[in-house]
C-alpha positions as CSV (number, residue, x, y, z in Angstrom):
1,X,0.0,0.0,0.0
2,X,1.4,3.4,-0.8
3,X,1.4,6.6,1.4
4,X,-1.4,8.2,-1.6
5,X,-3.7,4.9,-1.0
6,X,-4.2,5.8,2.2
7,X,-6.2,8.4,1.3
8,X,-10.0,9.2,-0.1
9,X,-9.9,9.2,-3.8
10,X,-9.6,12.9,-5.5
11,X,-7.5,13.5,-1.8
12,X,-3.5,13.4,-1.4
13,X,-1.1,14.2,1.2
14,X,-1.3,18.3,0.2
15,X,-5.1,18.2,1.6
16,X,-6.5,18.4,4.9
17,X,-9.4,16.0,5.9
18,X,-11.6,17.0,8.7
19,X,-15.0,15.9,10.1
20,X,-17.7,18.4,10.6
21,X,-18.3,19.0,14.4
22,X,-21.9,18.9,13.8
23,X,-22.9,16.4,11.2
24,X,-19.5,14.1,11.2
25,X,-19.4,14.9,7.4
26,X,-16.0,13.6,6.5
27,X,-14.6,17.3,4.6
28,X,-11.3,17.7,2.5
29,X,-9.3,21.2,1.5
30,X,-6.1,21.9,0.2
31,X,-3.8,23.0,2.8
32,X,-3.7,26.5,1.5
33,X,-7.4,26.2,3.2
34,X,-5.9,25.8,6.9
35,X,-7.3,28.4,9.2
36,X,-10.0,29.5,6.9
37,X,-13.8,29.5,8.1
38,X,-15.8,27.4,5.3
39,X,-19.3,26.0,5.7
40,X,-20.3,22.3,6.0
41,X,-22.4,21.5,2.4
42,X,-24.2,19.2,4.6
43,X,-25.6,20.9,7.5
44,X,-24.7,24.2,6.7
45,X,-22.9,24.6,10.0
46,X,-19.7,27.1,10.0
47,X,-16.7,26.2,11.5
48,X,-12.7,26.6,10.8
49,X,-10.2,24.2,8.8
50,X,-8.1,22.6,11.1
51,X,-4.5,23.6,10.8
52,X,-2.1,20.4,10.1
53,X,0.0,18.9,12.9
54,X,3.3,20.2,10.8
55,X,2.1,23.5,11.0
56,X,1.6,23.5,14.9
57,X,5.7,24.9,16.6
58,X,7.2,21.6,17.7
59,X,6.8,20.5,21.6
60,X,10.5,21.0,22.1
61,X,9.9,24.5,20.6
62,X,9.3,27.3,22.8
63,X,5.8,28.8,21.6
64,X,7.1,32.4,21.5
65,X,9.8,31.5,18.6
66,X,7.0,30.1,16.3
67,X,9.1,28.0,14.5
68,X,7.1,26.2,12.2
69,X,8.4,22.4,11.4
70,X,7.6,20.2,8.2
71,X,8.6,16.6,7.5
72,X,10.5,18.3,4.5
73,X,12.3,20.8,6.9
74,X,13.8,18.6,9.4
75,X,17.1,17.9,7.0
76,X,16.4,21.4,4.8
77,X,19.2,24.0,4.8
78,X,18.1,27.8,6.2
79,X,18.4,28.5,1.8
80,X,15.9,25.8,1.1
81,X,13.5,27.0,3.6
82,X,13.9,30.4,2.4
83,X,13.5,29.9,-1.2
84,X,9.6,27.9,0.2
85,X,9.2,30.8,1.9
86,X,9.8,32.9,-1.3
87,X,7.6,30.8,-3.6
88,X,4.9,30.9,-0.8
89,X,5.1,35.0,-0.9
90,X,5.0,35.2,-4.8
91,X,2.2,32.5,-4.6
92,X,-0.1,34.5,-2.3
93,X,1.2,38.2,-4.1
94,X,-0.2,36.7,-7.2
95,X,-3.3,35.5,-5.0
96,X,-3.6,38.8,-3.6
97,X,-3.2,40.6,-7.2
98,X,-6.3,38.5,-8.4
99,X,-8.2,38.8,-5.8
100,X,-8.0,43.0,-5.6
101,X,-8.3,42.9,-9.3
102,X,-11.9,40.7,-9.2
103,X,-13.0,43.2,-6.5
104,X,-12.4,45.9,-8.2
105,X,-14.5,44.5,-11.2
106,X,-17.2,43.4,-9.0
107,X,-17.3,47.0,-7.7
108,X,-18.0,48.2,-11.2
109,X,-20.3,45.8,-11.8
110,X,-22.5,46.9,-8.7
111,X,-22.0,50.6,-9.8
112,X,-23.3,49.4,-13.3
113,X,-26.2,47.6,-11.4
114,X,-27.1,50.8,-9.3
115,X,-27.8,52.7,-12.2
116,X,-29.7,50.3,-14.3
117,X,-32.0,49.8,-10.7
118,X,-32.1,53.5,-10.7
119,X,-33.3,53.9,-14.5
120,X,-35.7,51.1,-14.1
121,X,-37.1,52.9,-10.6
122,X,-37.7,55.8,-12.9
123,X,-39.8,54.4,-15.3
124,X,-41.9,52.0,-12.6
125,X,-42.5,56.0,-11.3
126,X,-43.3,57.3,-14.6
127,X,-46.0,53.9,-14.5
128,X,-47.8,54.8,-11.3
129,X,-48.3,58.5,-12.6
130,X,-49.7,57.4,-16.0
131,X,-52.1,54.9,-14.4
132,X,-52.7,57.8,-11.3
133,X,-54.2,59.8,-14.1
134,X,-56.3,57.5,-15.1
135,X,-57.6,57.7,-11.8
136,X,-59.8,54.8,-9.7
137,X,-59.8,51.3,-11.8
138,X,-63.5,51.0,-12.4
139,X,-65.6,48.4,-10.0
């Protein structure tokens, strides 16, 4: 049996599986999804992605250096970690460049939005005066 069999198909070591506290529905994420707040599609019920064990400072690790240890890091040179820690940084620069560039779409799409609710508000105005002229719909 290989390490990969061990998991549930479409999951590898790079995900994080996690039960639902309320339901027990057996959830998977990627580990860039540790710490983040998602909702169960089950039951609905919010609750936070579990960070990994390797993320966690070591025991023999006092909590105020934060040191953070990996399987891969235990043998890795300071350079090796650093250039992780590089790639990482680009990784979530380019995240963060996407992400401010949707939002700023999404706000012109709203602003677009507004003023076709505003145009369309006008003329459901211009309506009710019309029929107001009209005046009491006959019995």
């Amino acid at each position: 049996m290989t390490p990969s069999d061990a998991y549930p198909e479409g999951f590898s070591e790079q995900d994080i599986l996690f039960e639902c506290p309320n339901c027990s529905k057996s959830l998977g994420i990627d580990q860039r999804g540790a710490g983040l707040v998602v909702k169960c599609p089950d039951c609905g019920t919010r609750l936070r992605v579990p960070m990994p064990e390797y993320f966690a400072p070591r025991p023999d690790t006092p909590a105020e250096e934060g040191q953070v240890s990996t399987p891969e890091s235990e043998s890795a040179t300071p350079q090796d970690a650093a250039h992780r820690l590089e790639v990482s940084l680009e990784a979530l620069q380019r995240r963060k460049d996407t992400l401010e560039h949707e939002r700023v779409q999404t706000g012109h799409r709203v602003e677009r939005l507004r003023e076709e609710v505003a145009v369309m508000q006008t003329a459901v105005d211009r309506m009710v005066e019309i029929l107001q002229d009209f005046g009491p719909a006959p019995r």
